[in-house]
N, C-alpha and C positions, 0 to 999 in steps of 0.2 A: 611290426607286431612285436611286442614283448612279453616272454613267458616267464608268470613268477608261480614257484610252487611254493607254500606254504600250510602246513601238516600234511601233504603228503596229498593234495587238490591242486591239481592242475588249472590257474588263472588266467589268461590270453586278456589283451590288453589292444583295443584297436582303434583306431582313427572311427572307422564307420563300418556299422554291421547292417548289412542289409537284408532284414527276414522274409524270404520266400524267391522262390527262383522258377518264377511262373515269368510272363512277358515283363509287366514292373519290373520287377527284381533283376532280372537279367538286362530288360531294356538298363535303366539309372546303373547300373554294375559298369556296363558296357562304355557309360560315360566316362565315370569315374574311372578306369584304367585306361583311355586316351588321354584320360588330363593328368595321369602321372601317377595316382594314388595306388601306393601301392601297401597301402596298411587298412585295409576293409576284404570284406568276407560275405559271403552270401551264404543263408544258413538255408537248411531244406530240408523238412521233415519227410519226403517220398523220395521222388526221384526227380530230375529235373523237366520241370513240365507237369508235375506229379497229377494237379489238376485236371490237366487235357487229358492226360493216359486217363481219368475215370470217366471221363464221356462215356453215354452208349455209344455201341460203335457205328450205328448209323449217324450219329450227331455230327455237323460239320458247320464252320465258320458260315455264317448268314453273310459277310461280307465279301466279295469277289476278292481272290486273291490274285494278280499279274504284275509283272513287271511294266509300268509307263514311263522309265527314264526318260523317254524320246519324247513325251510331252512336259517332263520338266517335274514329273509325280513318284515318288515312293510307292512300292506296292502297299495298300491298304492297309495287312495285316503286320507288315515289317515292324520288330521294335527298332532298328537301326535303318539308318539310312544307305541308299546305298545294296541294301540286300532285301533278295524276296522269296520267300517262301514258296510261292506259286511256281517261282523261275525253276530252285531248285529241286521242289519236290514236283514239278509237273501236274500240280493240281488248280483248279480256279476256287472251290471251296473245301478244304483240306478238313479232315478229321482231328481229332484231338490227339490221337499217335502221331497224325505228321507234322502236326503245329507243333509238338512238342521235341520233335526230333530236328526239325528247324531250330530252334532254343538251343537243343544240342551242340548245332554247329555254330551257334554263335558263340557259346561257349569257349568250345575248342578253339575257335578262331583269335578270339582274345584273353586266353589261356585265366578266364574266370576263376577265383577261387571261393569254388564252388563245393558247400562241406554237405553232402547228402544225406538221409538217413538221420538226421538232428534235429528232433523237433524242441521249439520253445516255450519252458515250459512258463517263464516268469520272466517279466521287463521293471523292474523298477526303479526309480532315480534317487541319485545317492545326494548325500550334503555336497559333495566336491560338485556337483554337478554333470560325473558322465555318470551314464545306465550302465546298469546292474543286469544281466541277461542270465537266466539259469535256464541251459540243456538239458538233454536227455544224455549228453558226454561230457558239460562241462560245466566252469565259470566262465563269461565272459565280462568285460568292462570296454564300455567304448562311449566314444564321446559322442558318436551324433549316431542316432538310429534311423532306418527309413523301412519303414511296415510297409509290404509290399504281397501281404499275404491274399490279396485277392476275395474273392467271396463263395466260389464255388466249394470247397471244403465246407462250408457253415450253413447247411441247408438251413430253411425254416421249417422246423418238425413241429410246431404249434399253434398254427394259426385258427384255429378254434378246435373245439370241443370234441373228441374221439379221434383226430389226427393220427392219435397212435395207432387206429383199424388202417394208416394208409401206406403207401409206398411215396416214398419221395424221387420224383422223376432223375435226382442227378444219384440213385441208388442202383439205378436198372442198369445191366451190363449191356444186354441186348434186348431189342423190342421185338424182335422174331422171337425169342426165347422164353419170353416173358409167359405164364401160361395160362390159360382161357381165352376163349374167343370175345368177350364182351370187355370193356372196362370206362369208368367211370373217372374222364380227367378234371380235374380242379385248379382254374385256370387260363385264362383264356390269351395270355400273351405269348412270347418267343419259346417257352420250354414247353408250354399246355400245347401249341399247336403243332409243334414239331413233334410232340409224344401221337397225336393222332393222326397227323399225317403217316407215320413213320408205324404204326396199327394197321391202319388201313394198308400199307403196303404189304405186310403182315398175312393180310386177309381179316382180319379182326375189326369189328364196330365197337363204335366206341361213342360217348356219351361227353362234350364238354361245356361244364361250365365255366362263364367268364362274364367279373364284374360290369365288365365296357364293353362297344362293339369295335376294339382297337383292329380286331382284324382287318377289317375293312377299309383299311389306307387311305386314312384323310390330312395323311402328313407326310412329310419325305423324311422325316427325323425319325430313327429306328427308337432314339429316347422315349417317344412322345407315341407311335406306332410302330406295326410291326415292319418288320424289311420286305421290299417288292420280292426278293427272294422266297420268304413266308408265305408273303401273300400271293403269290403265281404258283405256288404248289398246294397250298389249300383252295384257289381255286380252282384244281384242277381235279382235286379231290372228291371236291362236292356233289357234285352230282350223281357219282356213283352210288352216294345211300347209305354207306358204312358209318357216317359221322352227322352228329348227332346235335347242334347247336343251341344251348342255353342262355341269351344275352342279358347283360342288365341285372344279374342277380347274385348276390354272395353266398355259399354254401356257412349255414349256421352249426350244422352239427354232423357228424357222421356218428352211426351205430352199427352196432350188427346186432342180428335176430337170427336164430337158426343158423344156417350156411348160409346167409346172406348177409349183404351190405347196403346199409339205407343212407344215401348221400340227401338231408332237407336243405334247402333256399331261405330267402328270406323271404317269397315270394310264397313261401306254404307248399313251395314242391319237393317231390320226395322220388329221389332216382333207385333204383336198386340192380345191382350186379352179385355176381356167386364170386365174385374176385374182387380183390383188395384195391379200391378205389388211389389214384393215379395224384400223389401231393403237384403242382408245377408251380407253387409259390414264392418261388424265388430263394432268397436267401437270407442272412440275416446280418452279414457282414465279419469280417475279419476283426477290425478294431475291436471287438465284445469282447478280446481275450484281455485286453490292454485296456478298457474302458476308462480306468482310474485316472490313464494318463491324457484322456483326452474330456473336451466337454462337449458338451454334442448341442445342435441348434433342432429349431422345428421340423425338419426337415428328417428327422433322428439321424443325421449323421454326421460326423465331428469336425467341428470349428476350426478352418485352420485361416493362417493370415496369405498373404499376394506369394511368400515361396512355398505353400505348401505345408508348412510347421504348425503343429498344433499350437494354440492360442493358452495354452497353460504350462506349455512342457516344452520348453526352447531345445531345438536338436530334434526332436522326433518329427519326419517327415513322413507323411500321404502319399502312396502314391498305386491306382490302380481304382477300380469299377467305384469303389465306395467314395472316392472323392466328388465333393460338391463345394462350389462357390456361390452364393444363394440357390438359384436356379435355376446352376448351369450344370447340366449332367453329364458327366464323361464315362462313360458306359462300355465303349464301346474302344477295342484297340485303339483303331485309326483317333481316338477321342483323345485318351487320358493319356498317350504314347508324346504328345505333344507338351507334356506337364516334366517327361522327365530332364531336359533342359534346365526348367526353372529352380528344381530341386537339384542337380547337378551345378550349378554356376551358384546356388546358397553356399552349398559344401565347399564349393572350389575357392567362395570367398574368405569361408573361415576355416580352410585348413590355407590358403595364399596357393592354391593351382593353379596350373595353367590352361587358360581359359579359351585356348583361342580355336580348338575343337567345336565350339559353338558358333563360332563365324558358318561354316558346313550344315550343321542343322537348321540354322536358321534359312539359309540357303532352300535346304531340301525340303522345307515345310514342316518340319519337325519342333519347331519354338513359337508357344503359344502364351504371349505373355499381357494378350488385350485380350482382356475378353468380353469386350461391347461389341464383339461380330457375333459373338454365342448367345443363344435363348433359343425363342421358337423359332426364329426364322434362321437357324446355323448355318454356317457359308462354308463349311467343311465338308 
């Protein structure tokens, strides 16, 4: 790293910055310090894990977390190889405090330089050709970026018409807490059904709608449906009477009248709750801070080529939920965890590292670099 001050602005000058210190970020960090690099920085506008710590706190990984060395497997949720989450923190589906306190120790373990508290406010690319990074404490210049901010910070707060009467599900601290007995969720995949399971545990009835009948597990791919985990706890739900199923229909407007909230369909139906209807929309992506530097396909999310690199902006690398390669979706840890390889051996070629840290991931299942085993029928 080299620091130049000139009129009295502090300028850092680095190999590779890597923005967000969620699983990505820390997973690709993690690489790049076994293979030697020691001029990159991992920048983090909360705290590390910042994401996970805003879970509700009943929210927890849909994925089993264990340790299976002994059948030749990584645990699921592991960004590195070799380590598990599960092992250490003694849990099979962890919360977002303990996922993220797992990040912690990987941190610590391979002495991360990790700058907290910094969020970014501006990436733009110069004539020399490295980026231009403006914090909330500095300048930065570095030649190859890798966006790793994730998608949970970037709710979708607008997906039709009075949204703003709503709550958005990754807003809720706790769902015991949350207050009235009735609510009305919008939504019918992994956030909407967790929001009413986790009501109904509550004691609270609750009202969801959803576009599909994804519930209903006609896939083993969590991309495409939701996880047998989802799905064995809303059917266990159901029959008690608290939850309220809408299928097949898209919410067109929401309004309020009086003390009330009127959730309409496209269907001509009209729900109404005395409490602020329940967003579980998903999200909208992280790359929208940076959009300029990338070009986005039909799919709306951004073009990159076989390492990962946007197809417009040479050095800026993908990596985490928002990645897609036509339509192949890496959603999911155990998914996109397998990407950071291919974007770590880019780096390692143009900065000349030492590569041979990849022989071991590849080993461990962690290098994922065909992806004609990937679509509907995924072998992962």
């Amino acid at each position: 790293m080299i620091i130049i001050i000139t009129g009295g602005i502090m300028k850092q000058d680095y190999d590779v910055v890597i923005v967000g210190a969620g699983a990505s970020g820390i997973g690709v960090g993690s690489i790049l310090k076994q293979m030697g690099c020691n001029t990159f920085c991992i920048l983090e506008k909360g705290e590390i894990g910042d994401s996970f710590r805003k879970w509700p706190k009943e929210m927890r990984l849909i994925t089993p977390s264990f340790p299976s060395q002994g059948f030749g497997q990584t645990d699921l949720n592991a960004v590195v190889p070799k380590t598990s989450p599960g092992y250490n923190l003694n849990q099979e589906h962890l919360n977002g405090e303990e996922f993220a306190d797992y990040l912690g120790l990987i941190v610590k373990h391979f002495e991360l330089p990790v700058h907290t508290n910094e969020a970014v406010e501006e990436v733009q690319k110069q004539d020399n050709g490295k980026y231009a990074i403006h914090t909330t404490k500095r300048e930065i210049s570095s030649r190859l970026v890798v966006w790793a901010t994730g998608e949970f910070q970037f709710p979708n707060l607008s997906p039709f018409p009075g949204a703003n009467y709503c709550i958005h599900s990754s807003h809720v601290e706790a769902w015991d807490e949350l207050e009235g007995d009735h609510h009305i969720v919008i939504g019918g995949y992994e956030s909407g059904l967790d929001a009413v399971y986790h009501l109904d545990q509550s004691g609270k009835a609750s009202d969801l709608v959803a576009k599909t009948s994804t519930w209903r597990l006609d896939s083993s791919d969590p991309s495409v449906d939701v996880s047998p985990y989802t799905f064995n706890r809303i059917k266990e739900v159901i029959p008690k009477g608290n939850i309220s199923i809408h299928e097949n229909q898209a919410v067109t407007s929401v309004r309020k009248e009086g003390g009330q909230y009127m959730v309409e369909t496209d269907l001509g139906i009209i729900l109404t709750s005395d409490n602020p209807p329940i967003l579980a929309t998903g999200f909208t992506g992280g790359s929208q801070m940076i959009s300029h530097l990338f070009q986005y396909g039909e799919h709306g999310k951004p073009l990159v080529n076989e390492e990962d690199e946007s197809i417009i902006s040479d050095g800026l690398y993908l990596c985490g939920p928002e990645l897609r390669h036509d339509s192949h979706v890496f959603c999911f840890i155990y998914k996109f965890r397998q990407r950071f390889p291919i974007v770590a051996k880019s780096i390692a070629d143009k900065l000349k590292l030492n590569k041979d840290i990849l022989e071991m991931y590849q080993k461990e299942n962690f290098y994922l670099d065909d992806l004609s085993s990937c679509g509907e029928r995924c072998e992962c």
